[in-house]
mmCIF file of the C-alpha atoms, coordinates in Angstrom:
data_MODEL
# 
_entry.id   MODEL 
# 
loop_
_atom_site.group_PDB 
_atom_site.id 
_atom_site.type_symbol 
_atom_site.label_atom_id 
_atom_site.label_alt_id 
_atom_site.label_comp_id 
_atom_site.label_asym_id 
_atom_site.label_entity_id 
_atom_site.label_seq_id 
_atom_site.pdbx_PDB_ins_code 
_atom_site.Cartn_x 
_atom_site.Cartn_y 
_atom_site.Cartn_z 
_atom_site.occupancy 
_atom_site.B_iso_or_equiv 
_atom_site.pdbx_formal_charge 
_atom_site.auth_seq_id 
_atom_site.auth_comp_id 
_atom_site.auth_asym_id 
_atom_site.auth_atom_id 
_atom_site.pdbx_PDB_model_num 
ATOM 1   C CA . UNK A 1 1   ? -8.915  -18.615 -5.557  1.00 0.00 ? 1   UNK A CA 1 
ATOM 2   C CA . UNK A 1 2   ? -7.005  -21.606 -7.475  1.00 0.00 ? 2   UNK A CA 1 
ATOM 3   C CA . UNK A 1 3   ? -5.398  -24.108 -5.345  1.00 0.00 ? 3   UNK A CA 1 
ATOM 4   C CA . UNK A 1 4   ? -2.323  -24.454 -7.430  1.00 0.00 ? 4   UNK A CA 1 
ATOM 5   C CA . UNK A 1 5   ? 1.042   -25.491 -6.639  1.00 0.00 ? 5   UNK A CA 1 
ATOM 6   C CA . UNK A 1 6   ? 3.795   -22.629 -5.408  1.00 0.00 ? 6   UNK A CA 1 
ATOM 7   C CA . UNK A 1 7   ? 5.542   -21.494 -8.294  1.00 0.00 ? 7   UNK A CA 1 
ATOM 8   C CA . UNK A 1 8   ? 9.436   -21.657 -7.717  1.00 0.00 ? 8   UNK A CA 1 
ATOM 9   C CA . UNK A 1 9   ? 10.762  -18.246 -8.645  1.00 0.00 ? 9   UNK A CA 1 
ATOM 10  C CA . UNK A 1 10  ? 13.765  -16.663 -7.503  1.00 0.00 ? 10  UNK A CA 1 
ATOM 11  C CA . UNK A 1 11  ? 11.910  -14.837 -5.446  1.00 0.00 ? 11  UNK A CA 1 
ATOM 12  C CA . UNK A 1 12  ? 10.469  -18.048 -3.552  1.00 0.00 ? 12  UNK A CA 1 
ATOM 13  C CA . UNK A 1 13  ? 14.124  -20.069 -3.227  1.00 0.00 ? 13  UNK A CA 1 
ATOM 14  C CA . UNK A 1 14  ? 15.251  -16.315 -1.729  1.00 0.00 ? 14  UNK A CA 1 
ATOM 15  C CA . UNK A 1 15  ? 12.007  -16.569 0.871   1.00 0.00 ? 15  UNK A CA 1 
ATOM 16  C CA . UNK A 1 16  ? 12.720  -19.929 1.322   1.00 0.00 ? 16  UNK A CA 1 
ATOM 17  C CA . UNK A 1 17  ? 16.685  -19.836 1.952   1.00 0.00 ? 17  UNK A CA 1 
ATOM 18  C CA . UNK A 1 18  ? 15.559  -16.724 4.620   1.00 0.00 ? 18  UNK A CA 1 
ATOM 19  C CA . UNK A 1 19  ? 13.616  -18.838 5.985   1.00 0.00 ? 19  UNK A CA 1 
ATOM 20  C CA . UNK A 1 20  ? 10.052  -16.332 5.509   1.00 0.00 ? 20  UNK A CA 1 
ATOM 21  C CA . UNK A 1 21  ? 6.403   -17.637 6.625   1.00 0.00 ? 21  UNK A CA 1 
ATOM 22  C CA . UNK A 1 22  ? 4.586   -16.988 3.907   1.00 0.00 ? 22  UNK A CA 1 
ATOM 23  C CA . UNK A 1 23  ? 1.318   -18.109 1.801   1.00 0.00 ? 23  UNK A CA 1 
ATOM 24  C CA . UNK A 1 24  ? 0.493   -18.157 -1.299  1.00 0.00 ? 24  UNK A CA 1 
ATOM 25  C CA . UNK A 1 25  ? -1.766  -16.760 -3.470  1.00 0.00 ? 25  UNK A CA 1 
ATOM 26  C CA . UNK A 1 26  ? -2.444  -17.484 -7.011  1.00 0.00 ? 26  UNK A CA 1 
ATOM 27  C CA . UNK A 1 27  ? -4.945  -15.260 -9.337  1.00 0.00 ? 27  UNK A CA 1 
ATOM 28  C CA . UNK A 1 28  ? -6.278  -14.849 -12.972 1.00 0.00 ? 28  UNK A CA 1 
ATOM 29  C CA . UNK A 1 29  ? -4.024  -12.296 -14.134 1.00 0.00 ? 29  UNK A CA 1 
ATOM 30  C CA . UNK A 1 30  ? -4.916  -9.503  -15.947 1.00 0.00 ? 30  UNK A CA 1 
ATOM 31  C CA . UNK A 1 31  ? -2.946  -7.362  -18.426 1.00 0.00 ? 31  UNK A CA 1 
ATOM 32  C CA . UNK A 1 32  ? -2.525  -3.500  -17.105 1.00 0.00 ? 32  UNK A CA 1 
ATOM 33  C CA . UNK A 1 33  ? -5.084  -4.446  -14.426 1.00 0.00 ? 33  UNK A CA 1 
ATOM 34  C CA . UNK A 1 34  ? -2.355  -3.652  -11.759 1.00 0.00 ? 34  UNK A CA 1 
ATOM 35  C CA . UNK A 1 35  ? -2.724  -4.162  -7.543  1.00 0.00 ? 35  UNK A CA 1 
ATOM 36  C CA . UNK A 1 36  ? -6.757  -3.279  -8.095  1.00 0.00 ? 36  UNK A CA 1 
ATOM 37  C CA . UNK A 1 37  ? -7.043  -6.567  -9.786  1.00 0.00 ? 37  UNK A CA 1 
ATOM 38  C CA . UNK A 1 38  ? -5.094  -8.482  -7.189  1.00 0.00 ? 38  UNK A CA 1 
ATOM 39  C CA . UNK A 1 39  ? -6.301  -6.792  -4.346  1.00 0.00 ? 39  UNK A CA 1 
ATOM 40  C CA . UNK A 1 40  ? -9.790  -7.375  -5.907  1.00 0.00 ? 40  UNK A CA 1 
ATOM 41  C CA . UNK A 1 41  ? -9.455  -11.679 -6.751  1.00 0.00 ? 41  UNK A CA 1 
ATOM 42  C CA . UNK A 1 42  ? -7.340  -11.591 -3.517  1.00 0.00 ? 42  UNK A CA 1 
ATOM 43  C CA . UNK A 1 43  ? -10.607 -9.858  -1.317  1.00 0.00 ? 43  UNK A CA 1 
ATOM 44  C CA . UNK A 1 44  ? -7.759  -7.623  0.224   1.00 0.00 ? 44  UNK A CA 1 
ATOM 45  C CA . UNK A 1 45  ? -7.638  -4.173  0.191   1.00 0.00 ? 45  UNK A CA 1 
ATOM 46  C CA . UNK A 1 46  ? -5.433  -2.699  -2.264  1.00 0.00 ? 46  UNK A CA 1 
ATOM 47  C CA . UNK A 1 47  ? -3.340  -0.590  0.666   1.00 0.00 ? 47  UNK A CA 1 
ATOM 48  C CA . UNK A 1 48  ? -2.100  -4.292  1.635   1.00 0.00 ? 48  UNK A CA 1 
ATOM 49  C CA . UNK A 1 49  ? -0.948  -4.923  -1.622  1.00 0.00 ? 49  UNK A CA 1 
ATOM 50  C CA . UNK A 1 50  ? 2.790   -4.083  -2.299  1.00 0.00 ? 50  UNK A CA 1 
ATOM 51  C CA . UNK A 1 51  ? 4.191   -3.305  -5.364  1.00 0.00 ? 51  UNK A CA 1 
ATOM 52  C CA . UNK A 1 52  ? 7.671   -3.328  -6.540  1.00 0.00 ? 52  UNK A CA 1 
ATOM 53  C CA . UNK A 1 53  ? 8.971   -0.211  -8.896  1.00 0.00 ? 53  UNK A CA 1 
ATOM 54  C CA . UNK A 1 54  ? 11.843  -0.444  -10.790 1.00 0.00 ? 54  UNK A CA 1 
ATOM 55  C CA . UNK A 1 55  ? 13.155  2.990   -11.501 1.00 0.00 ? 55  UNK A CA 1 
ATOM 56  C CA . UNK A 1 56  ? 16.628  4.507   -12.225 1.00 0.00 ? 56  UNK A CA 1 
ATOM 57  C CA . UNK A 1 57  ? 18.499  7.425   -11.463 1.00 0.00 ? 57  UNK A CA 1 
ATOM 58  C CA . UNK A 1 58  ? 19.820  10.333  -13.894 1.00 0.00 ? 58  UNK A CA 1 
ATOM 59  C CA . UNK A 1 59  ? 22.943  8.222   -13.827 1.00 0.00 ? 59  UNK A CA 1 
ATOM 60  C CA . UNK A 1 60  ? 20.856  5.452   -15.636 1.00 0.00 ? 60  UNK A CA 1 
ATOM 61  C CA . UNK A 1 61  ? 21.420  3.638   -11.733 1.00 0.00 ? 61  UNK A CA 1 
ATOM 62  C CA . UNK A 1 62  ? 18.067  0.946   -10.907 1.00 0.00 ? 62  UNK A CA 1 
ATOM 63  C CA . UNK A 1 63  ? 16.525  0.992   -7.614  1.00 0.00 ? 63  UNK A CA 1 
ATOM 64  C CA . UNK A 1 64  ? 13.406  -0.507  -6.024  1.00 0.00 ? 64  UNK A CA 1 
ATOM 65  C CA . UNK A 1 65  ? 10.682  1.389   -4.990  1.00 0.00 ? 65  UNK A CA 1 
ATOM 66  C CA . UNK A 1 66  ? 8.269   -0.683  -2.964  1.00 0.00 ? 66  UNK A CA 1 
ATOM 67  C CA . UNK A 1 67  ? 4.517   1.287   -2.421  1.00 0.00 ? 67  UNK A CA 1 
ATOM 68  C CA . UNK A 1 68  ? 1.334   0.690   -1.049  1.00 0.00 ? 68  UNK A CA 1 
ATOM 69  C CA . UNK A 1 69  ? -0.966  -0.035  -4.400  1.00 0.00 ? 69  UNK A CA 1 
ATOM 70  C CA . UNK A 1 70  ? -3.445  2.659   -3.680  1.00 0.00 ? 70  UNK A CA 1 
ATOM 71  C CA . UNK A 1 71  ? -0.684  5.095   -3.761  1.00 0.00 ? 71  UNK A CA 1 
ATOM 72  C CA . UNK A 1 72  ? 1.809   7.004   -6.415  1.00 0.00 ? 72  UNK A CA 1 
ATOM 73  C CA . UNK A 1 73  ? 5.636   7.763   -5.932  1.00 0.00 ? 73  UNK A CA 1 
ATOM 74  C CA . UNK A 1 74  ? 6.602   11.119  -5.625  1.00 0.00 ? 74  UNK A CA 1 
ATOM 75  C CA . UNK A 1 75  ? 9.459   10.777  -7.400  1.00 0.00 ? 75  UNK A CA 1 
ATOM 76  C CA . UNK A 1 76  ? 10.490  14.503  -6.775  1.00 0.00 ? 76  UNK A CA 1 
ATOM 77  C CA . UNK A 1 77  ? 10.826  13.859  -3.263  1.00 0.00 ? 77  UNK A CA 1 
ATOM 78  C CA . UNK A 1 78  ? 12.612  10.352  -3.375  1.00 0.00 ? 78  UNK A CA 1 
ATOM 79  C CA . UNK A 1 79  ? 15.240  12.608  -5.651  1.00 0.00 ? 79  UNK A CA 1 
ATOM 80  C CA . UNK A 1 80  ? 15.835  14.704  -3.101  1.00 0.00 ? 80  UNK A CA 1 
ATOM 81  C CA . UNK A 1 81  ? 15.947  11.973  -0.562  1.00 0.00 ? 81  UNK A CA 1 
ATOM 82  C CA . UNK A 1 82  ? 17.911  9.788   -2.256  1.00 0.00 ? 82  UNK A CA 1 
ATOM 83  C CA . UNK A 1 83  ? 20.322  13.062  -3.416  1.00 0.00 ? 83  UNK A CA 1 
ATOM 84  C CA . UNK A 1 84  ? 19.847  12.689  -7.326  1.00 0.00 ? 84  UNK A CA 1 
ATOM 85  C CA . UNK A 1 85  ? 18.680  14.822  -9.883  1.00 0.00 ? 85  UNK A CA 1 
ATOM 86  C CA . UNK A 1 86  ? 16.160  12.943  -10.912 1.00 0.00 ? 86  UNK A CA 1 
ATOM 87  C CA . UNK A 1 87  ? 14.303  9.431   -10.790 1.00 0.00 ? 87  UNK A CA 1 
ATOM 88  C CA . UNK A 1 88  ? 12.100  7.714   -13.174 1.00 0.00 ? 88  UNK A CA 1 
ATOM 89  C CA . UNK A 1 89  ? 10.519  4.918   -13.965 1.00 0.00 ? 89  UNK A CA 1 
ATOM 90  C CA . UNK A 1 90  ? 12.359  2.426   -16.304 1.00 0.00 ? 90  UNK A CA 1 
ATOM 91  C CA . UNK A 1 91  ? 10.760  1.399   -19.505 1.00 0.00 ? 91  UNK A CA 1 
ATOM 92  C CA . UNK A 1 92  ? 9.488   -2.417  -19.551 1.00 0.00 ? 92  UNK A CA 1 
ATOM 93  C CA . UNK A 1 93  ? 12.288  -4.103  -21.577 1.00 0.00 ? 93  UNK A CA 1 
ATOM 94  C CA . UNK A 1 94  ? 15.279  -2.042  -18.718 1.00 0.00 ? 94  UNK A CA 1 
ATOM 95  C CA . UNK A 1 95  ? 12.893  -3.213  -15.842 1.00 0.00 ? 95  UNK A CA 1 
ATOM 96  C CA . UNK A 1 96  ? 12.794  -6.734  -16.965 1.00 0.00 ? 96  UNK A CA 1 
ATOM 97  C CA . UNK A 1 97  ? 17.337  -6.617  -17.485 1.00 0.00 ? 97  UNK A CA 1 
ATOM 98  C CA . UNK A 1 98  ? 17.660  -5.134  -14.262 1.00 0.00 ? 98  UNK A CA 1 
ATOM 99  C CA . UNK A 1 99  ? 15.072  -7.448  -12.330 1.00 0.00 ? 99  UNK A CA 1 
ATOM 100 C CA . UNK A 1 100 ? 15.204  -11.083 -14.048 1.00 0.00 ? 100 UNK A CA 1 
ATOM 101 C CA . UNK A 1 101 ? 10.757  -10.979 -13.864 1.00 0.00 ? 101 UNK A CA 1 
ATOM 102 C CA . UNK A 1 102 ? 8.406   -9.473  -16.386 1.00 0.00 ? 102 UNK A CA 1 
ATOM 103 C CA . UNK A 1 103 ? 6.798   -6.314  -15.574 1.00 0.00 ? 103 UNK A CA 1 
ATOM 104 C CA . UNK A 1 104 ? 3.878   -7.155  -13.790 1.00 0.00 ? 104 UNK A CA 1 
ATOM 105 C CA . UNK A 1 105 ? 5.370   -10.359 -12.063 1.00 0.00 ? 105 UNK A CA 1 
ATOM 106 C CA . UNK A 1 106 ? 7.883   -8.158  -10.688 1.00 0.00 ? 106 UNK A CA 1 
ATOM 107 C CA . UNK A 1 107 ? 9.388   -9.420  -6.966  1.00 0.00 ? 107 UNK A CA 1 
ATOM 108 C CA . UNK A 1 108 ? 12.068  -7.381  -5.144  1.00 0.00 ? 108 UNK A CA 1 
ATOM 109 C CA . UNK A 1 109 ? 13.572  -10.542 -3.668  1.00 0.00 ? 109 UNK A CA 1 
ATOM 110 C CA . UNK A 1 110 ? 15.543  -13.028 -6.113  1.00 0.00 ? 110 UNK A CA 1 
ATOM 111 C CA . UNK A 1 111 ? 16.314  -10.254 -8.233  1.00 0.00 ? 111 UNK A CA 1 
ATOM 112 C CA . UNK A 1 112 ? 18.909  -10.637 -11.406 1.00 0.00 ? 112 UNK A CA 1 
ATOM 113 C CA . UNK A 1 113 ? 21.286  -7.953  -10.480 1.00 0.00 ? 113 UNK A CA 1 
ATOM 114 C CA . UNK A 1 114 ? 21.521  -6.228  -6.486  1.00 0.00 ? 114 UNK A CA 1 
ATOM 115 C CA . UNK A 1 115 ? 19.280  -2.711  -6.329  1.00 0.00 ? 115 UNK A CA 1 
ATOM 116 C CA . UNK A 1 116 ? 18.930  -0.054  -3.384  1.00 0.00 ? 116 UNK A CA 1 
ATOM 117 C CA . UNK A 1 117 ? 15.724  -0.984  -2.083  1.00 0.00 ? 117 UNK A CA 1 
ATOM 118 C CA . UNK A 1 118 ? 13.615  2.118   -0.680  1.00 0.00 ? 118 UNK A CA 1 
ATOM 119 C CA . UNK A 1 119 ? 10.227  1.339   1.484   1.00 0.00 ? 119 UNK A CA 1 
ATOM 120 C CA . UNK A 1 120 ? 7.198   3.281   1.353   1.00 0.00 ? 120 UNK A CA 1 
ATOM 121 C CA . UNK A 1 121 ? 7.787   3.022   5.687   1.00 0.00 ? 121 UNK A CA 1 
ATOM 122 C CA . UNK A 1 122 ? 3.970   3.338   6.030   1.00 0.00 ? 122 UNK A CA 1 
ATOM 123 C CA . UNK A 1 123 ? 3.752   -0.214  5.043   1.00 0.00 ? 123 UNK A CA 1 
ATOM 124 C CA . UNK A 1 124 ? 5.623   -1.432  8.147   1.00 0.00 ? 124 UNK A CA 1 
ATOM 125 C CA . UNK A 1 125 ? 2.872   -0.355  10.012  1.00 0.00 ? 125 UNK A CA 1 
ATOM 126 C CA . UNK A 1 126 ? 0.324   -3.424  8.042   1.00 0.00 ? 126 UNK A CA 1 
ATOM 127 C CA . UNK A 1 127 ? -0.386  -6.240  9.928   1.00 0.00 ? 127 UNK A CA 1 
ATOM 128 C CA . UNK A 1 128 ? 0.133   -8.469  7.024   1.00 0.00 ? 128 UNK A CA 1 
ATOM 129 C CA . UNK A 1 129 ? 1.595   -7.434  3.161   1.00 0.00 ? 129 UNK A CA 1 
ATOM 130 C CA . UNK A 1 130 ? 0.821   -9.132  -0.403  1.00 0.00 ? 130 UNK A CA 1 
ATOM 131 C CA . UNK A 1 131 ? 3.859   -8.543  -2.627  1.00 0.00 ? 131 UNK A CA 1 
ATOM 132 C CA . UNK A 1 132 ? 4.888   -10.544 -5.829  1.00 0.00 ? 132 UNK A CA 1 
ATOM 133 C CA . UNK A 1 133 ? 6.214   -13.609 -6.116  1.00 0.00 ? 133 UNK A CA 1 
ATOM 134 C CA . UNK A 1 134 ? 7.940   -13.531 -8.656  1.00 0.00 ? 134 UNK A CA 1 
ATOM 135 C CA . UNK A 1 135 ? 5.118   -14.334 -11.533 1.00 0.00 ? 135 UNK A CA 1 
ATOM 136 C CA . UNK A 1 136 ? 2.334   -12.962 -12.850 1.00 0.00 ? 136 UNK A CA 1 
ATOM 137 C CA . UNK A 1 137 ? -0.732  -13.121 -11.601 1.00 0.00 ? 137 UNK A CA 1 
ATOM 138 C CA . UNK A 1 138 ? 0.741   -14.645 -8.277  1.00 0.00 ? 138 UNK A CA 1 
ATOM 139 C CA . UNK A 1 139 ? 1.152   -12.787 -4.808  1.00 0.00 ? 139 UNK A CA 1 
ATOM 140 C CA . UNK A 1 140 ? 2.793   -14.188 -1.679  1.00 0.00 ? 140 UNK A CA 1 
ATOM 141 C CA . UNK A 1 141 ? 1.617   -12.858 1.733   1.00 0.00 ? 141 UNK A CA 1 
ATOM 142 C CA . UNK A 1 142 ? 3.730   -11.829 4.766   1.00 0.00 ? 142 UNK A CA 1 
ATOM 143 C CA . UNK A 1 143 ? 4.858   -9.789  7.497   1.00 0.00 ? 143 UNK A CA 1 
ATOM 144 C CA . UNK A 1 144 ? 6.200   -6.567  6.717   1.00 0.00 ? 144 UNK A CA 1 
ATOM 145 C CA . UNK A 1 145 ? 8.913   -7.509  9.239   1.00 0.00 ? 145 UNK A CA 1 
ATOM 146 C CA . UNK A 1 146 ? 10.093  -10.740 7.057   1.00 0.00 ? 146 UNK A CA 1 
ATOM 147 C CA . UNK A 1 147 ? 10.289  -8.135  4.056   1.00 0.00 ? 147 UNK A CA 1 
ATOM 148 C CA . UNK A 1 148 ? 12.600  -5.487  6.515   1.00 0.00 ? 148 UNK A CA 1 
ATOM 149 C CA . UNK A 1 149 ? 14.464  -8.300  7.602   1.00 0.00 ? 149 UNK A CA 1 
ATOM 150 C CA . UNK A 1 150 ? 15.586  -9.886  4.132   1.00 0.00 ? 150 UNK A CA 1 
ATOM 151 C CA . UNK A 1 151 ? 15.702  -6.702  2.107   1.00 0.00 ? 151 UNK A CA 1 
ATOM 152 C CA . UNK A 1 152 ? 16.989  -4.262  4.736   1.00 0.00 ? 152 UNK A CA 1 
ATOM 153 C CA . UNK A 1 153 ? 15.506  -1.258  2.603   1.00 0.00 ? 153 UNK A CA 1 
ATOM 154 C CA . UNK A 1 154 ? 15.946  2.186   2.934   1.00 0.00 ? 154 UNK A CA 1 
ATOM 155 C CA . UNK A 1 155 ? 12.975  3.651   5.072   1.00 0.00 ? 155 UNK A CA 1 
ATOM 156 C CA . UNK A 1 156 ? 11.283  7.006   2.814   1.00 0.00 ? 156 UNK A CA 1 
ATOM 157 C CA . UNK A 1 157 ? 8.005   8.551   2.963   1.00 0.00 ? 157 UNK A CA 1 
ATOM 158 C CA . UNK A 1 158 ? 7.460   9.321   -0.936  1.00 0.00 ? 158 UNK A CA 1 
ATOM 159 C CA . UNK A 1 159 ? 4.154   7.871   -1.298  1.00 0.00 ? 159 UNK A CA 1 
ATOM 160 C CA . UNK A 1 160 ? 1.219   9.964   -2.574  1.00 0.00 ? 160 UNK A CA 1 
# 
C-alpha cells in the first residue's frame, strides 16, 4: 500500500471537524473494478468495505444508500420502507450534482447538497468499516459507530 499523504476532501475536513479516528488508505484505482478491487489492494474482506449509493426517488428526490460491498440493494424493499413508489439508482453525471465526488470516489460525508442517509444496519455490527474518502482509489477506515454518530442514518435491512 502507498504511503501517501491524506487527501483533503470534503469528506476528510467533515471527519476531521467531528472529530472521527480514522486511517487512511490509499490504492491503485481501477476503473469499474468496484469494492472487490479495494477490498482486494486493501487485504480486507469486501463485507468490510462500505459503499455509498446515490439513488433517487420517483419524485427525482437523492438519498444515500450505504451497503456492505459483497451485497446488492433491494431497492423494492427500501421503496416500501422508505414509502415511495420507486427508487433507483442515479445516472453518473446526477450522482456526481447531487454528491460534489465522482462516481467511484463517492463519500457520504462532505457531501454538496444534504441527502437522507439509509444504513445497510448489518454493518453496525463490523468491528471496523472502509468507506470512501472522498477520492478515487482512496478508502478511510473506522468504526461503524463514528459513521452512526456523524451521519445519523436511517437504520434498513435492504441488502441482498
Amino acid at each position: 500500500m502507498a504511503k501517501d499523504k491524506t487527501p483533503i476532501t470534503p469528506a476528510i475536513r467533515q471527519l476531521r471537524a467531528e472529530k472521527v479516528e480514522f486511517t487512511d488508505h490509499i490504492y491503485a484505482y481501477e476503473e469499474k473494478g468496484g469494492t472487490a478491487v479495494s477490498s482486494r489492494e486493501l487485504g480486507v474482506g469486501e463485507h468490510c468495505v462500505i459503499k455509498t449509493l446515490i439513488m433517487e426517488d420517483d419524485a427525482k428526490k437523492p438519498l444515500i444508500i450505504l451497503m456492505h460491498g459483497d451485497l446488492q440493494v433491494s431497492t423494492k424493499e427500501l421503496s416500501r420502507i422508505i414509502g415511495v413508489k420507486q427508487i433507483t439508482p442515479c445516472s453518473p453525471e446526477t450522482a456526481q450534482k447531487h454528491s460534489g465526488y465522482q462516481v467511484g470516489g463517492t463519500s457520504p460525508f462532505g457531501t454538496r447538497r444534504p441527502m437522507p442517509v439509509y444504513l445497510e444496519e448489518t454493518i453496525t455490527g463490523l468491528e471496523k468499516i472502509y468507506i470512501n474518502g472522498g477520492k478515487r482509489g482512496y478508502l478511510v477506515g473506522m468504526a461503524p459507530s463514528d459513521l452512526v454518530r456523524v451521519l445519523r442514518p436511517v437504520m434498513v435491512r435492504v441488502g441482498i
